[in-house]
C-alpha positions in Angstrom: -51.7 21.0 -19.4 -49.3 23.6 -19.7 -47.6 23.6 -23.6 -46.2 25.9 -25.6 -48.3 28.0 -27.7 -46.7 26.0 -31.0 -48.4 22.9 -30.0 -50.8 22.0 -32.9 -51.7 18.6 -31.1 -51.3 18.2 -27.7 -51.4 14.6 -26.0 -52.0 14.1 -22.3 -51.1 11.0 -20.8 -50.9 11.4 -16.8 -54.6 10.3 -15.8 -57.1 10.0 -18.6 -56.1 10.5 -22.1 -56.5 14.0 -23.6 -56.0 15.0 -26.7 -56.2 18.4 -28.2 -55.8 19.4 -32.1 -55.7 23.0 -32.7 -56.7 24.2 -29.6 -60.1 22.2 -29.7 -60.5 19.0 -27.4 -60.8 16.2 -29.4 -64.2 14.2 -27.8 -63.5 10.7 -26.8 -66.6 9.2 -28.6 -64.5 10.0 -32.2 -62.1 7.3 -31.7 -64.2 4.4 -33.5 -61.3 2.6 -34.1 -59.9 1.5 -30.4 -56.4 -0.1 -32.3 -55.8 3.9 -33.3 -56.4 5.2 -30.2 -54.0 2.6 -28.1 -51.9 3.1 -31.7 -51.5 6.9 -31.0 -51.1 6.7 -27.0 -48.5 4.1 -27.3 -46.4 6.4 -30.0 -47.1 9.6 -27.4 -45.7 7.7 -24.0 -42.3 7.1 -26.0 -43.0 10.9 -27.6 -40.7 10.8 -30.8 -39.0 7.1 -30.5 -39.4 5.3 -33.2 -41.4 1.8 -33.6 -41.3 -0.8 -36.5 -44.6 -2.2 -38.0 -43.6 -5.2 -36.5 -43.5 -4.1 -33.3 -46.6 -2.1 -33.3 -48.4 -5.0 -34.9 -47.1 -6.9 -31.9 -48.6 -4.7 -29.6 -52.3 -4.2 -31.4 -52.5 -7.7 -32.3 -50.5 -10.3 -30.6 -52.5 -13.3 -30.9 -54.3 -12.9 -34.2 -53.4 -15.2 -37.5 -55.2 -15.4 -40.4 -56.1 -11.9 -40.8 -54.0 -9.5 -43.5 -52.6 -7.5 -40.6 -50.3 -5.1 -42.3 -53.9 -3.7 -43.9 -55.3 -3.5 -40.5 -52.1 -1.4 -39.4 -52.3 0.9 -42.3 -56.1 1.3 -41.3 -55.0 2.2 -37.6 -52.4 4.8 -38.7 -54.9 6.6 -41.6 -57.4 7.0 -38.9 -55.3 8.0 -36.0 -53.7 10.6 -38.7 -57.0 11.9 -39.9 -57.8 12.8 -36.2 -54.7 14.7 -35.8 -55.4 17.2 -38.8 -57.2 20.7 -37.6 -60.6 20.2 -39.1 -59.5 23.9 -40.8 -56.2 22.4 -42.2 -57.5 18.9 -44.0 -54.5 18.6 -46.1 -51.4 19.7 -43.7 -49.0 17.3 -43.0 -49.9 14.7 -40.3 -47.4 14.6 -37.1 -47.7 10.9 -37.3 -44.3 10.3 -39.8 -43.3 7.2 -41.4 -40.0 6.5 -42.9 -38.1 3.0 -43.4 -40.3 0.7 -41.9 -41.2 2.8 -38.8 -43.6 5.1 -37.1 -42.9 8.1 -34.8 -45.0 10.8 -33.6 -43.5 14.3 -34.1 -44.3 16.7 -31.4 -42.7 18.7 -29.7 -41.1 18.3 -25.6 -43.6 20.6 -24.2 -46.4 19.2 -26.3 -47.0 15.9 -24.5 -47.5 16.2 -20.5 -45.2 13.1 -19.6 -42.1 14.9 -21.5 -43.0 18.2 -19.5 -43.3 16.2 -16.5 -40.2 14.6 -16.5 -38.3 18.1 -17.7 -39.8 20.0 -14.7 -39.2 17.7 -12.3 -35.2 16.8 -13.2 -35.2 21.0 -13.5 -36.0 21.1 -9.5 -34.1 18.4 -9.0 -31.1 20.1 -10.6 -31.7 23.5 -8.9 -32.9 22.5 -5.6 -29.3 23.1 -3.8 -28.7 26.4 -5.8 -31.7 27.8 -6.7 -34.6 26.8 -4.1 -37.1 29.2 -5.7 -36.7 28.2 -9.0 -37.0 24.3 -7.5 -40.2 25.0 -6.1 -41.3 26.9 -9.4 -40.9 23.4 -11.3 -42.3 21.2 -8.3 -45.4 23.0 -8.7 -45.5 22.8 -12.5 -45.1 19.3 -12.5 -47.0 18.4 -9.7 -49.9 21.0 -11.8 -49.2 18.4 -14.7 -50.1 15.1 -12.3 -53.5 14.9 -12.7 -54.1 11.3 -11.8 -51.8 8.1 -12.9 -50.3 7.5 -16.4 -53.4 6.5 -18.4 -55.5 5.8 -15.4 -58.5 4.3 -17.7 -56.1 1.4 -19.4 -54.6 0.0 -16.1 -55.2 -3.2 -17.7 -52.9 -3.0 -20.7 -49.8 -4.6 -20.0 -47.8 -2.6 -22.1 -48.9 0.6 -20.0 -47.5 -1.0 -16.5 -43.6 0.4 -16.8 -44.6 3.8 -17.6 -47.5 4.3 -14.5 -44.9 2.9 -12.1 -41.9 5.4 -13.3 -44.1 8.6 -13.3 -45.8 7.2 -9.9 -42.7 7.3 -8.5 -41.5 10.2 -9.8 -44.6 12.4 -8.7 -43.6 11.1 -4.9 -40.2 12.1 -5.4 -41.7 15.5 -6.7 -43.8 15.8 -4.0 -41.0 15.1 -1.1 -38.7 18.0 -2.8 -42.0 20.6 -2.7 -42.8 19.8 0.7 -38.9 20.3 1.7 -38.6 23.3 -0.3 -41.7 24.5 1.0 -40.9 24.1 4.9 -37.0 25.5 4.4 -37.8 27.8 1.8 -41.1 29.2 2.3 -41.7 28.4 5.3 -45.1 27.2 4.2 -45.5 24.1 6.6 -49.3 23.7 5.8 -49.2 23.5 2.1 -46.4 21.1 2.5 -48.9 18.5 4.9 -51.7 19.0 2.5 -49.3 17.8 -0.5 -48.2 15.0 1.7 -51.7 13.9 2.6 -53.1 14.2 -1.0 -49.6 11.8 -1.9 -50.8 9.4 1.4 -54.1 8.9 -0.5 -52.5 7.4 -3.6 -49.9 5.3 -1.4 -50.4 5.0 2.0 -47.7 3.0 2.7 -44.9 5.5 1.7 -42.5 6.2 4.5 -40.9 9.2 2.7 -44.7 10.5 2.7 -44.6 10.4 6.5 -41.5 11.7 7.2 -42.6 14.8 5.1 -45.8 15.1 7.1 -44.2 14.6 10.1 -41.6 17.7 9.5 -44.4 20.1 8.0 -46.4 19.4 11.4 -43.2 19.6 13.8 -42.1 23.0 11.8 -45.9 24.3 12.4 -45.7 23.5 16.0 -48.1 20.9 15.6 -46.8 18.8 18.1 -49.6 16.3 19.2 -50.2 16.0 15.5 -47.1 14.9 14.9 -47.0 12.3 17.7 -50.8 11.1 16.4 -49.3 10.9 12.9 -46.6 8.7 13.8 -48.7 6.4 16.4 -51.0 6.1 13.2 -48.0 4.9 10.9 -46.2 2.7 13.7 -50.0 0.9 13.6 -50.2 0.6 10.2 -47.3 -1.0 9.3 -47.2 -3.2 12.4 -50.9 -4.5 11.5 -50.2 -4.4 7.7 -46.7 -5.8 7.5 -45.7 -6.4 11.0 -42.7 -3.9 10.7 -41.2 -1.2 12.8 -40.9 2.0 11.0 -37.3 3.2 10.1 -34.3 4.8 12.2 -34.4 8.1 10.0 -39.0 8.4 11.2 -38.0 7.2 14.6 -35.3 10.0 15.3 -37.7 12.9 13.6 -40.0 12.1 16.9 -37.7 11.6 19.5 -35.8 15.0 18.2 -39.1 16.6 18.5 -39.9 15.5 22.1 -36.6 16.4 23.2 -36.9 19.5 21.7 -39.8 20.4 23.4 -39.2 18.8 26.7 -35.6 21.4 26.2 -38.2 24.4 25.8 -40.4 23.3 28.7 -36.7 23.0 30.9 -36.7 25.3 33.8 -34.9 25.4 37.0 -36.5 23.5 40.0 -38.1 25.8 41.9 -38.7 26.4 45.5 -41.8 26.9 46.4 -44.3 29.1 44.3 -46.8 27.9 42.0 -46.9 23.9 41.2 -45.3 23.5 37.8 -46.9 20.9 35.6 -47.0 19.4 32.0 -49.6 20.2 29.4 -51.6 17.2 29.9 -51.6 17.4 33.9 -53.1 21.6 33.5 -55.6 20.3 31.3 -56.6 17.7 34.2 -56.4 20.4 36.9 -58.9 22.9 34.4 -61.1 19.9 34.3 -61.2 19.2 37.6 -61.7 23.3 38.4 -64.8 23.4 35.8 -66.5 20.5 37.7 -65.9 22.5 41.4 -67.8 25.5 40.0 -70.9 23.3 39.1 -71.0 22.2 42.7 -69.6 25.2 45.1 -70.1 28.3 42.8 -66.4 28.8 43.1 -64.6 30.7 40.3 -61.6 30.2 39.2 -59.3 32.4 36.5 -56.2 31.7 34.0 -54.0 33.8 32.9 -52.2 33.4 29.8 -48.7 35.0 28.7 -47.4 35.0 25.5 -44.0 35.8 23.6 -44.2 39.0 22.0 -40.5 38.5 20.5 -38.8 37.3 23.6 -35.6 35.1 23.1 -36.1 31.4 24.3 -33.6 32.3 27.2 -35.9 35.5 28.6 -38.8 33.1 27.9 -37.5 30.5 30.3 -36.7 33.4 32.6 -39.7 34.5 32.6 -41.6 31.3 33.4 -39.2 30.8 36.5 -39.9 34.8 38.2 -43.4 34.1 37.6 -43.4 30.8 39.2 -41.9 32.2 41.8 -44.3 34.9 42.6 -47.2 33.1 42.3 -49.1 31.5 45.5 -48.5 27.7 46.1 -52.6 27.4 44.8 -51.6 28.6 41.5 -50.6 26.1 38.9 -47.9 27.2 36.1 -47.5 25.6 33.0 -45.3 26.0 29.9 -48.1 25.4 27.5 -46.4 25.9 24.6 -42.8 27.3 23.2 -44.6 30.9 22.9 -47.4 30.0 25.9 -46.8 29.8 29.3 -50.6 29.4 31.3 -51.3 30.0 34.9 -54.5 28.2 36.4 -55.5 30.2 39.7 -58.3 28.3 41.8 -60.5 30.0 43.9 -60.0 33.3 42.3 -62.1 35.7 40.6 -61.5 38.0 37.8 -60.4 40.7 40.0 -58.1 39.1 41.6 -56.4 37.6 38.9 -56.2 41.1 37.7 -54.1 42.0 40.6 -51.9 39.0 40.5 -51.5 39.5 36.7 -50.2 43.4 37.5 -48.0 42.0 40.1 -46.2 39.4 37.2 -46.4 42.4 35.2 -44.2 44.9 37.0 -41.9 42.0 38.1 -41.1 40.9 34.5 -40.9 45.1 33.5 -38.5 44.8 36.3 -36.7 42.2 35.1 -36.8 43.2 31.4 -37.9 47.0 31.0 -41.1 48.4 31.0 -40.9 47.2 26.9 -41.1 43.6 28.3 -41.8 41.3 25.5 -44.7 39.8 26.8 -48.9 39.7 26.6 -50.8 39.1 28.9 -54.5 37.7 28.3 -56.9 37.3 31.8 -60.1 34.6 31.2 -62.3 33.8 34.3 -64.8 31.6 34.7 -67.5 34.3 35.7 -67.5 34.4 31.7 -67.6 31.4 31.3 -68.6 31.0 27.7 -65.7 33.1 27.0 -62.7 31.4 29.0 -64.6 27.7 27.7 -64.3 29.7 23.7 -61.0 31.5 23.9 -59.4 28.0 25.7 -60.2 26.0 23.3 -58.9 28.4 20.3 -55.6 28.3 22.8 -55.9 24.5 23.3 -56.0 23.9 19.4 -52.2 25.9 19.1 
């Protein structure tokens, strides 16, 4: 937990309590009297409010008549106060006050973590429109802070119910602004999913935890992810609560596939290479793996990539090499920066001829600094083409 160095005591409350007096850590197996304990907890989650005898005697002993109870409170508070002395100042004043007919603990904002949780995350709240860096900054800090659910060990005790349910909800909120900030800011779409997932294993039922996911795998290109994501979530709540998921999930997919279906547009063309999808090249390399077990005939790809070409002179690109190409040849816009050319029946000479060819048309086209690599695989390595595609394949 991160406190300020003035903390004498410092009281941890999100996932199992901690306490720390003086810098030591207090062991658990000193708390022989259970009523202090839940005594000095209770006082920490409302850090500083204070609480009449009567209501504290409610909350320790509810049922119980017959007993001098006002004793057994004193007893609680002389033991919960002894704990909170440094062992090398016996006689200091205790942080545990009492004054007309009510108890408070008196520590500071930065000395309990639920009081620095909160602050941090209204501070990236507050800043997220003006200062995104700065918002991020105190996402991470209280996200560092949530080390499991308010007082994890007592999710039995009534009185401890509210409080896990408003910081719950609070850490999802936090971690739906980190994972924004964190696409838009930083551009940081992985560390964004793994917050998401790590959220989706406390509550897998959130929707704003998908929709997060779902934008941190569309902003890293992650396409098919995406799709398996949502498929995954459309299940889930059909099975679990036989729902549909919301307009707002909905329209983040069917953006994404119009976006890419926009980036795989191109002009029909007139004869030249067959143009095909992703999934229908990955058939055709199939089918071309399983000839050259049975005929011995090769076959090549040729892969171009973006090397800071505009989407326009991308799209150009695709059609003058479609149109170069031999009917044989299959083209494919793989991805936004990919476009792959399967070539049957050809070895890796030859697909270094017709590569050269594309080349000098697109320098052409372009200038010799075309923006464009070029990467040849052939199946007479096939080890390598079979390694290299699926690296490729995985993008």
């Amino acid at each position: 937990m991160t406190t300020s160095v003035t903390c004498r005591v410092e009281v941890g409350l999100l996932g199992p309590f901690t306490l720390r007096v003086g810098g030591r850590q207090v062991r658990s197996d000193v708390w022989k009297s259970k009523k202090a304990l839940t005594l000095l907890k209770y006082l920490a989650s409302i850090h500083g409010q204070r609480v009449s005898s009567d209501a504290l005697i409610e909350l320790l002993w509810p049922d119980q008549i017959n007993v001098d109870i006002q004793r057994n409170l004193h007893t609680a508070i002389w033991f919960a106060r002894r704990i909170l002395l440094p062992e090398e100042s016996p006689t200091a004043e205790s942080p545990l006050r009492y004054s007309h007919g009510s108890y408070w603990l008196d520590l500071g904002g930065t000395c309990i973590d639920v009081a620095l949780f909160e602050s941090h995350a209204t501070r990236s709240r507050e800043l997220e429109a003006t200062n995104r860096e700065m918002a991020l900054f105190h996402c991470e800090a209280a996200l560092a802070l949530y080390r499991d659910d308010f007082l994890c060990e007592d999710i039995y005790e009534e009185w401890t119910i509210p409080h896990r349910d408003e910081y719950r909800e609070l850490y999802f909120q936090v971690i739906v602004r980190a994972a924004e900030l964190l696409i838009t800011h930083r551009g940081d779409s992985q560390e964004a999913l793994n917050l998401c997932r790590a959220a989706l294993k406390k509550d897998p039922f959130r929707e704003e935890l998908y929709a997060a996911a779902l934008k941190a795998l569309i902003a890293g290109r992650r396409f098919m992810g995406a799709l398996n994501l949502y498929k995954q979530y459309v299940k889930m709540l059909k099975d679990e609560f036989g729902l549909e998921p919301s307009p707002a999930v909905t329209d983040l997919i069917n953006n994404m596939k119009e976006s890419v279906q926009r980036a795989n547009a191109s002009p029909k063309p007139v004869g030249g290479a067959y143009v095909c999808s992703r999934a229908v090249l990955q058939s055709f390399l199939e089918t071309e793996s399983r000839r050259l077990k049975l005929t011995g005939n090769h076959y090549s790809v040729l892969v171009v990539g973006n090397n800071g070409a505009s989407e326009e002179q991308f799209l150009t690109a695709f059609t003058l090499l479609q149109s170069l190409l031999r009917d044989s040849d299959v083209i494919c816009h793989y991805a936004p920066t990919m476009i792959v050319v399967l070539m049957p029946y050809t070895t890796g000479l030859g697909a270094k001829i017709l590569s050269s060819k594309a080349q000098q048309a697109l320098e052409q086209r372009f200038g010799r600094a075309a923006p464009f690599s070029f990467l040849i695989l052939s199946s007479e390595q096939l080890d390598v083409l079979q390694n290299r595609w699926s690296a490729l394949a995985a993008t």
